[in-house]
C-alpha positions as CSV (number, residue, x, y, z in Angstrom):
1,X,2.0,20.4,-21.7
2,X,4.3,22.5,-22.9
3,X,1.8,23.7,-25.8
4,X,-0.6,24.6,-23.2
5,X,-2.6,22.1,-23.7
6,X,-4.2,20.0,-20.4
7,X,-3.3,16.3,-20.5
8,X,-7.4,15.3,-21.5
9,X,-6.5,17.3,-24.8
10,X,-3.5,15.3,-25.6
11,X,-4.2,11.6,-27.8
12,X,-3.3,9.2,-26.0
13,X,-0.6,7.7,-28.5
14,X,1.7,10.7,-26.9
15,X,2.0,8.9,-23.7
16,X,2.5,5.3,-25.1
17,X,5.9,4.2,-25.7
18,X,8.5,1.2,-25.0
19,X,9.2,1.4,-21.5
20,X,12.3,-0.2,-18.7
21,X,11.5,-0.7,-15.1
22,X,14.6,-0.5,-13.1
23,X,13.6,-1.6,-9.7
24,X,15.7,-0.5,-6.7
25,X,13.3,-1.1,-4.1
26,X,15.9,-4.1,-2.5
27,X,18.8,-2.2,-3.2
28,X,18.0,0.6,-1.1
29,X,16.5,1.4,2.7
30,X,13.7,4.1,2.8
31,X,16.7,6.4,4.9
32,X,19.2,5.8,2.0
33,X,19.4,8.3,-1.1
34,X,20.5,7.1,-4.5
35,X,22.2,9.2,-6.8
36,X,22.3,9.5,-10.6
37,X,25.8,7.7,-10.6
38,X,23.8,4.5,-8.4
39,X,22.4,3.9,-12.2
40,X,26.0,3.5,-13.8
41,X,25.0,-0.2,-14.4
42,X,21.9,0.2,-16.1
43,X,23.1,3.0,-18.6
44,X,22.8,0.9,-21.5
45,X,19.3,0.0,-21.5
46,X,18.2,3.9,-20.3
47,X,20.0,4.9,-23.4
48,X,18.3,2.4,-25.6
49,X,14.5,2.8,-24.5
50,X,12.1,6.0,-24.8
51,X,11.2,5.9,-21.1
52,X,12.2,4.9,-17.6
53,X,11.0,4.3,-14.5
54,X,12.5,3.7,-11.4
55,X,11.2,2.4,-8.3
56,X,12.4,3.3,-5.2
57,X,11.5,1.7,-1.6
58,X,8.5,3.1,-0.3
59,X,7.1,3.8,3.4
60,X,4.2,0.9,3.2
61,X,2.0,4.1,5.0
């Protein structure tokens, strides 16, 4: 934390918040990068929500 503080120290209520999932797992093959531009179409809703995650394809290993 930038404080200094570990995460255990922290109330939980820091790490809650409103949250997108953009899923590009079928979009994209493992071997293919995506770039910050790829997420053109979703810049509404990134620019509307406190968080966002993206999921990528994953090796299943």
């Amino acid at each position: 934390m930038s404080d200094g503080n570990s995460i255990d120290r922290e109330p939980i209520s820091k790490f809650i918040a409103e949250s997108v999932v953009i899923d590009l797992s079928t979009k994209y093959r493992i071997e293919e990068v995506f770039t910050y531009s790829d997420l053109g179409a979703y810049s509404k809703v990134i620019n509307l929500t406190p968080s966002c995650f993206i999921q990528v394809p994953m090796n299943k290993y």
